[in-house]
C-alpha positions as CSV (number, residue, x, y, z in Angstrom):
1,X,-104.8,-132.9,101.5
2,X,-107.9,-130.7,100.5
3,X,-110.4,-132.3,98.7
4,X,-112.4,-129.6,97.6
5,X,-113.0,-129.5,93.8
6,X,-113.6,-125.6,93.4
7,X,-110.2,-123.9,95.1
8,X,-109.8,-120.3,96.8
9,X,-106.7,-118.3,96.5
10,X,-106.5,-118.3,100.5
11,X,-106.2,-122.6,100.4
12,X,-103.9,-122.8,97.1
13,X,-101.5,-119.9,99.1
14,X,-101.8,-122.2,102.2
15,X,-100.8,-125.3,100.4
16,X,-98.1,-123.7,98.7
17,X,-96.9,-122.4,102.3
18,X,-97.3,-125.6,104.2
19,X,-94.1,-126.7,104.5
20,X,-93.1,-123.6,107.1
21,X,-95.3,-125.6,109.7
22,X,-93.8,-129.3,108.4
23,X,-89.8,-127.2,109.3
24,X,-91.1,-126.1,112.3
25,X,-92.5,-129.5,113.5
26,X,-89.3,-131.0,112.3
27,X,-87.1,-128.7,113.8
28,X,-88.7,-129.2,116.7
29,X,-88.3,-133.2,116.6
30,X,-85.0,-133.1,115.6
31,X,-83.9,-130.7,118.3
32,X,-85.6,-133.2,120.7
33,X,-87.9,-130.3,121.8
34,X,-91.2,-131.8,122.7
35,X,-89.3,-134.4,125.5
36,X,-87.5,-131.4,127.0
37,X,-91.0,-130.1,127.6
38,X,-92.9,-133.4,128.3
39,X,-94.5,-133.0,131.7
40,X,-92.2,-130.0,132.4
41,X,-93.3,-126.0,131.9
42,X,-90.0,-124.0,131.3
43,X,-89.6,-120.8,129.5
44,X,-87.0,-120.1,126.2
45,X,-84.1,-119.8,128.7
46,X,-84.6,-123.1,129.9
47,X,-85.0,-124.8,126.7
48,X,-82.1,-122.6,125.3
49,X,-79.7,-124.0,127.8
50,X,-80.5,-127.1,127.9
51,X,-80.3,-127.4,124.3
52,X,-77.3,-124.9,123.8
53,X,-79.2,-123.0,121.5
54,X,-79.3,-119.4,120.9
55,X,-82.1,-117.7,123.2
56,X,-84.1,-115.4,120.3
57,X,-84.1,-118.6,117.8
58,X,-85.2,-120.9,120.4
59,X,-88.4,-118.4,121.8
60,X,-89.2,-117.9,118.0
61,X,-89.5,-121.8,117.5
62,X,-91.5,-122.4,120.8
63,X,-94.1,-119.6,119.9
64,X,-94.5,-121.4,116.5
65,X,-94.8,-124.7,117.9
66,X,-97.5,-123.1,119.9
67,X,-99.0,-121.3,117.6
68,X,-100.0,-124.3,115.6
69,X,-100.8,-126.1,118.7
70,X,-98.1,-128.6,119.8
71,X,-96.9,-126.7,122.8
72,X,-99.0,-125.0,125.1
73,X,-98.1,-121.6,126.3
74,X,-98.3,-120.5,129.7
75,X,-97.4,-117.1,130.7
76,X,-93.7,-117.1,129.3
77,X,-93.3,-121.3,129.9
78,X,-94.2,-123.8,127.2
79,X,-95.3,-127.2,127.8
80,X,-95.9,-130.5,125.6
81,X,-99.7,-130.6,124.7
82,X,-101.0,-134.1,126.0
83,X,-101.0,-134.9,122.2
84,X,-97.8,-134.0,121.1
85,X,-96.0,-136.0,124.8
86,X,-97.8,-139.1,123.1
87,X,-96.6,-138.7,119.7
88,X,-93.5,-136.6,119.4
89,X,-92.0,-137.3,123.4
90,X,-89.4,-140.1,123.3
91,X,-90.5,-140.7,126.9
92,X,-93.6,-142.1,125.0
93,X,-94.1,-145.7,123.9
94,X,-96.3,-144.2,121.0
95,X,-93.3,-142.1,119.7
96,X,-93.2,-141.1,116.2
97,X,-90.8,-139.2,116.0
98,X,-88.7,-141.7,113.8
99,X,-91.0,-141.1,111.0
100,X,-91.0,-137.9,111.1
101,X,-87.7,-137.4,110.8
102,X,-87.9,-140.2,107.6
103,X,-90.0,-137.3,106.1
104,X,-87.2,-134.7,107.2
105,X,-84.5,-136.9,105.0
106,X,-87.0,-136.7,101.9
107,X,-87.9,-133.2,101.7
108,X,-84.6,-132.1,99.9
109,X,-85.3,-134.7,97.0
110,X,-88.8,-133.5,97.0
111,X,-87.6,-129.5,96.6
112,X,-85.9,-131.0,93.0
113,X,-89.3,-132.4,92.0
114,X,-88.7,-130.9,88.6
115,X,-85.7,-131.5,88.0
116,X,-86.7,-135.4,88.7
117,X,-89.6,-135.3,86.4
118,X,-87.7,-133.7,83.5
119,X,-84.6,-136.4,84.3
120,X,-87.3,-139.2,84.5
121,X,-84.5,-140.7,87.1
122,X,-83.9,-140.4,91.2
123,X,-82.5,-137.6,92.9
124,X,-81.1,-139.2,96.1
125,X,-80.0,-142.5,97.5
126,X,-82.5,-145.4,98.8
127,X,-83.3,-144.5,102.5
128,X,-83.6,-147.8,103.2
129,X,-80.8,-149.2,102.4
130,X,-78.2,-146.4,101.8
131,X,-75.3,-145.6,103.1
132,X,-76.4,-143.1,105.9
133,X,-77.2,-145.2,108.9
134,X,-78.8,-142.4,110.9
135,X,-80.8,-141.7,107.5
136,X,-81.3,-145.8,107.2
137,X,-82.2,-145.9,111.1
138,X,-85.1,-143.6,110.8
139,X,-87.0,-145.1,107.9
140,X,-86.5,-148.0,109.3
141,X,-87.3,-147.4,113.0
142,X,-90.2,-145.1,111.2
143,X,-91.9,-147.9,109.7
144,X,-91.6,-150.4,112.9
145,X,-93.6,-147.3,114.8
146,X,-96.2,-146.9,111.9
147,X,-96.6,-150.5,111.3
148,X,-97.1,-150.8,115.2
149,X,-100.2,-148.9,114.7
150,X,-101.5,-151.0,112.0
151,X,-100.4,-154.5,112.4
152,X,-102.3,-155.5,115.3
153,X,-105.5,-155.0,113.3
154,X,-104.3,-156.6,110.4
155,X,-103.3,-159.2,112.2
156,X,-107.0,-159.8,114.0
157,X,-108.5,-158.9,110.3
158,X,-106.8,-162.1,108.9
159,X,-107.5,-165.9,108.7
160,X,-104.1,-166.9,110.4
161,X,-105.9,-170.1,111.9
162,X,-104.1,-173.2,110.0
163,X,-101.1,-171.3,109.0
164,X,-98.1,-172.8,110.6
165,X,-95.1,-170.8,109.0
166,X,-94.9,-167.4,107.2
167,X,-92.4,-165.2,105.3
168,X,-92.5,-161.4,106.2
169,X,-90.5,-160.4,102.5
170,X,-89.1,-157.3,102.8
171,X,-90.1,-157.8,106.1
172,X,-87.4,-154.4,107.7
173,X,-88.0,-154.5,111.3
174,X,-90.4,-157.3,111.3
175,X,-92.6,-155.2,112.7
176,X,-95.9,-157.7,110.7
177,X,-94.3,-160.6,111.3
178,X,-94.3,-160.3,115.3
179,X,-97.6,-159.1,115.5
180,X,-98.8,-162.1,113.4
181,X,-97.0,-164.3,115.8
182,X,-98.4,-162.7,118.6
183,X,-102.1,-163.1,117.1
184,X,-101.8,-166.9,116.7
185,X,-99.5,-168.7,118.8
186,X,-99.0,-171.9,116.5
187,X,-96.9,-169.5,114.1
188,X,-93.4,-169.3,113.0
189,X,-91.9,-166.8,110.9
190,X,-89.0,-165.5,109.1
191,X,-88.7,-162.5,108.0
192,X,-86.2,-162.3,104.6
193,X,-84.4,-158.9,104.4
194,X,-80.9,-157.3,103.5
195,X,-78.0,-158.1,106.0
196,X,-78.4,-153.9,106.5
197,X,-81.7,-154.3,108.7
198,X,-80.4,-157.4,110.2
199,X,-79.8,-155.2,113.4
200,X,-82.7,-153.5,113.8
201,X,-85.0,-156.6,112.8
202,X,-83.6,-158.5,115.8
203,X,-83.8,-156.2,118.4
204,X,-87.2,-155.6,117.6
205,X,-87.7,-159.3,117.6
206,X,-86.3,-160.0,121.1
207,X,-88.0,-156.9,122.5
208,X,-91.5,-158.9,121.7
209,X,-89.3,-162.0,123.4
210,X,-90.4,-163.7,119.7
211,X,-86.6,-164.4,119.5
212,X,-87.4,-168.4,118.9
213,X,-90.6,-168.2,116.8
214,X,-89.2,-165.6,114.4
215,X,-86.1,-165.5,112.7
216,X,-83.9,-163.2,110.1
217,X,-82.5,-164.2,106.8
218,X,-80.3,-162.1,105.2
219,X,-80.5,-162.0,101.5
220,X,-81.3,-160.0,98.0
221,X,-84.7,-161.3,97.1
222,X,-84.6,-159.7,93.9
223,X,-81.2,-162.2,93.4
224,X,-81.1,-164.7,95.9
225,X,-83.0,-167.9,96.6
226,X,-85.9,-167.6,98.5
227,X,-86.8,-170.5,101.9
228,X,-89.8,-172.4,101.1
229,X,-92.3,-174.5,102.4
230,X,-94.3,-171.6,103.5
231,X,-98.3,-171.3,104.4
232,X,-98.2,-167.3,103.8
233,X,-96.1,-164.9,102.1
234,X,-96.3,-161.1,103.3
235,X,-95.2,-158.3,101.0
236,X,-96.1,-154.7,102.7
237,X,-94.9,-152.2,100.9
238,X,-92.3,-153.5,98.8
239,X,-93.6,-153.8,95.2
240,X,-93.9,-149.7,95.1
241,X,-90.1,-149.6,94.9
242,X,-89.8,-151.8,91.6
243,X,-91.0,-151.4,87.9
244,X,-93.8,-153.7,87.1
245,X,-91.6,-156.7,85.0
246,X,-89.3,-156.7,88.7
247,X,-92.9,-156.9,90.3
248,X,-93.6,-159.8,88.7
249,X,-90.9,-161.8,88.9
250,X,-90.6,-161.2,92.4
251,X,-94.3,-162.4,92.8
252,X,-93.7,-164.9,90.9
253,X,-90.6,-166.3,93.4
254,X,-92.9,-165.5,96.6
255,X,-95.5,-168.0,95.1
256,X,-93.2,-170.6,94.3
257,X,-92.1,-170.3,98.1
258,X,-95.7,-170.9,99.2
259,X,-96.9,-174.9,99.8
260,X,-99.3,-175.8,97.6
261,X,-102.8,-173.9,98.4
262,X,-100.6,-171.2,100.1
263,X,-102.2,-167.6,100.6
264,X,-100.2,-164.4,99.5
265,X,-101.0,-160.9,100.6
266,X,-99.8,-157.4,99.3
267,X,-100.1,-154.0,101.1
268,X,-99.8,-151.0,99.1
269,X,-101.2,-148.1,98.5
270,X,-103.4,-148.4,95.6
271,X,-104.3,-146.5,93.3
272,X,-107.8,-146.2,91.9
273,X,-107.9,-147.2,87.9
274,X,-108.5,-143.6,86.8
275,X,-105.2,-143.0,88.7
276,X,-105.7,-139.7,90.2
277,X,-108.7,-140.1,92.1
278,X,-106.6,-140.5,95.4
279,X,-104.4,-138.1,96.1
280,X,-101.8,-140.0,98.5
281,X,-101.2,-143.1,96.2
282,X,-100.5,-140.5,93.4
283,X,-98.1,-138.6,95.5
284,X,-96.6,-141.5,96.9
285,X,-95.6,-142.2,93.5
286,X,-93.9,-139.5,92.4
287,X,-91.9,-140.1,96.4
288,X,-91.0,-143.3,93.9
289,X,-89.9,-141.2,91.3
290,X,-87.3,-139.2,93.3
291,X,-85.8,-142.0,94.9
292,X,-86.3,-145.3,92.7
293,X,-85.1,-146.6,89.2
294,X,-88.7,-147.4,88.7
295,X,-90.8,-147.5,91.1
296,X,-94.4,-146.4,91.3
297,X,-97.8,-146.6,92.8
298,X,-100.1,-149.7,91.4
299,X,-104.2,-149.9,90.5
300,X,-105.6,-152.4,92.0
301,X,-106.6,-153.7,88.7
302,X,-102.4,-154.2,87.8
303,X,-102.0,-155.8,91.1
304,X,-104.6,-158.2,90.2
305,X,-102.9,-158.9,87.0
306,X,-99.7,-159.3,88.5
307,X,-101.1,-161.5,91.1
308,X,-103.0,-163.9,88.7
309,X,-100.2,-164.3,86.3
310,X,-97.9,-165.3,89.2
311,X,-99.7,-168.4,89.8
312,X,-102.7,-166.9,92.1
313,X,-106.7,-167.5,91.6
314,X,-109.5,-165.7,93.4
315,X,-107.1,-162.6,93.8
316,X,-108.8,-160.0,95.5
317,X,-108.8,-156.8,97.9
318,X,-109.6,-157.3,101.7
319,X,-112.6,-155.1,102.7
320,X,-110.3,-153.8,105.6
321,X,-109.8,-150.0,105.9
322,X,-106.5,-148.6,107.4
323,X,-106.5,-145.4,109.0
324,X,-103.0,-144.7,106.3
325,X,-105.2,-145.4,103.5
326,X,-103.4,-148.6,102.4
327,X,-105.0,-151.5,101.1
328,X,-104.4,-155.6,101.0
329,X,-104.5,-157.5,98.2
330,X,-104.9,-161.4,98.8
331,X,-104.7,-164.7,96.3
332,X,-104.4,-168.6,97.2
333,X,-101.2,-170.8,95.0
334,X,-103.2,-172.4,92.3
C-alpha cells in the first residue's frame, strides 16, 4: 500500500488497476503453473499440454507472469524465478500458495464492497468454517504456512520458561501451539477448535511428531466449556471475527481457564487510536465486514480495556515487530 500523502494520477490509476496482476498471480497458482516450471524451461506448448489448456491463453498468461517478474523468459521457454520456486512451487517447503488461493476465495465478496457497506451485513459464508472444504482447506492450510513464518520468533520472543501447559484457542492448525512446544520442551498443549479443523490440526501435529505433547479439543468456545488449569492462553487472530461484547466474554472465559497468575496473549492486527493511521488493520476490517456478523479491527487502547476488565493487570503490547504487521497484546490473571 502507498504511503505517500500527496497522490499522482499515474499511482491512483495503478491502484485502481492492481487487481489484473493479483488474477494473473492467482491464475497462475491455481492452474499450478509455477511447479510445472520449477527447475524446468519449457515453452507455451509444453505448459499447454500438460495443463490441457488452450495454447494462445496459456502464452498470454506466461508472458504476464513474466512480465511482472515471476517467470523468467528465455527465448520462447519460461522458467520459475528462484523466488517464485520458493514461494509459489509446491515442490517447496516454503509454499504459499495456500494463502494465496484464501485471497482468491475473498476477492468476489470484496468486488460487492458497497453493497456490504450500505447492507452493514456479510456478503459470503465464513472461510473458515463453511461449508466449502476446498475453500475451508485453503484458509486453513494458508494460515498454518503464514503462521510458520512467524511463530518460531514468537515463540523465541516469549517467556515460555515456567509454563507447563497452554491453550492455543482458536488454535486452526495449531500451527503456534507446536512451535511453542518445540521452543520449550517442558510444554503441553491443547489446542481448542471446531470439530471442522480437527483434521487438519492433527496432521499438522503428527508431522512435527508433537502427537503426545499436543492435543485437539473439539468444541464452540463461544458455547462450550473451556479445559482449565492452564499457565497460558493464546488467542491469534480470533477476536477480529467477533463484535466487542462477544470479545469480552470470550476473554473473560480464557482468563477463568488460566491458574491463578496465568499470562494471556492476543495477536491481532491493531489498529492505531486515530483508526486510520494504518492502512492494513483498517482494511482488514472491512475483510470483517464482508464476511462476519460483527467483526472488526481493535485499537490497542480497546484491547487494553477488554483485557483489564477480564480479570488482567499490567496489560500491555510486546515490543516485538512482525514482518505482517501484527501485534501481541499480553496481561497476567489478577
Amino acid at each position: 500500500m502507498m504511503t505517500t500523502t500527496e497522490w499522482t494520477t499515474a499511482e491512483l490509476l495503478q491502484l485502481s488497476g492492481g487487481y489484473w496482476s493479483t488474477c494473473a498471480l492467482h491464475a497462475g497458482v491455481k492452474l499450478d503453473i509455477f511447479t510445472i516450471l520449477d527447475g524446468t524451461a519449457k515453452n507455451a506448448a509444453d505448459v499447454a499440454e500438460q495443463r490441457g489448456s488452450d495454447l494462445r491463453a496459456t502464452a498470454m498468461l506466461l508472458d504476464a507472469l513474466a512480465a511482472i517478474g515471476l517467470l523468467e523468459k528465455r527465448g520462447s521457454t519460461f522458467v520459475t524465478t528462484p523466488f517464485a520456486s520458493n514461494t509459489l512451487s509446491k515442490s517447496s517447503s516454503g509454499y504459499l500458495g495456500h494463502i494465496i488461493m484464501h485471497h482468491h476465495h475473498l476477492m468476489s465478496g470484496w468486488a460487492r464492497l458497497d453493497e456490504a457497506v450500505i447492507g452493514g451485513g456479510p456478503l459470503r459464508e465464513s472461510v473458515s468454517h463453511g461449508n466449502d472444504e476446498d475453500v475451508r482447506e485453503s484458509f486453513l492450510m494458508g494460515m498454518f504456512n503464514l503462521a510458520s513464518l512467524l511463530a518460531p520468533r514468537v515463540a523465541q520472543s516469549l517467556r515460555l520458561s515456567g509454563w507447563h501447559r497452554i491453550l492455543d484457542l482458536g488454535g486452526g492448525p495449531g500451527t503456534y501451539a507446536i512451535h511453542f512446544c518445540l521452543a520449550n520442551h517442558e510444554l503441553d498443549a491443547v489446542v481448542y477448535d471446531l470439530p471442522t479443523t480437527r483434521t487438519f490440526a492433527e496432521r499438522s501435529i503428527a508431522s512435527y511428531k508433537l502427537s503426545e505433547r499436543v492435543t485437539f479439543v473439539s468444541g464452540d468456545y463461544h458455547v462450550d466449556p473451556l479445559p482449565s488449569g492452564f499457565d497460558a492462553a493464546w488467542l491469534s487472530h480470533i477476536l477480529h471475527s467477533d463484535g466487542p461484547e462477544a470479545c469480552a466474554a470470550l476473554l473473560r472465559k480464557a482468563v477463568a481457564a488460566l491458574n491463578p497468575g496465568g499470562v494471556l496473549m492476543v495477536q491481532e492486527f491493531i489498529l492505531d487510536d486515530t483508526r486510520n493511521s494504518s492502512p492494513f488493520p483498517a482494511l482488514f476490517s472491512l475483510n470483517m465486514l464482508l464476511g462476519t456478523e460483527a467483526g472488526q479491527s481493535y485499537t490497542e487502547s480497546e484491547l487494553s480495556d477488554m483485557m483489564t476488565a477480564a480479570g488482567l493487570s499490567d496489560v500491555h503490547r510486546l515490543v516485538l515487530e512482525l514482518p505482517n504487521g501484527a501485534r501481541i497484546m499480553r496481561g497476567r490473571k489478577v
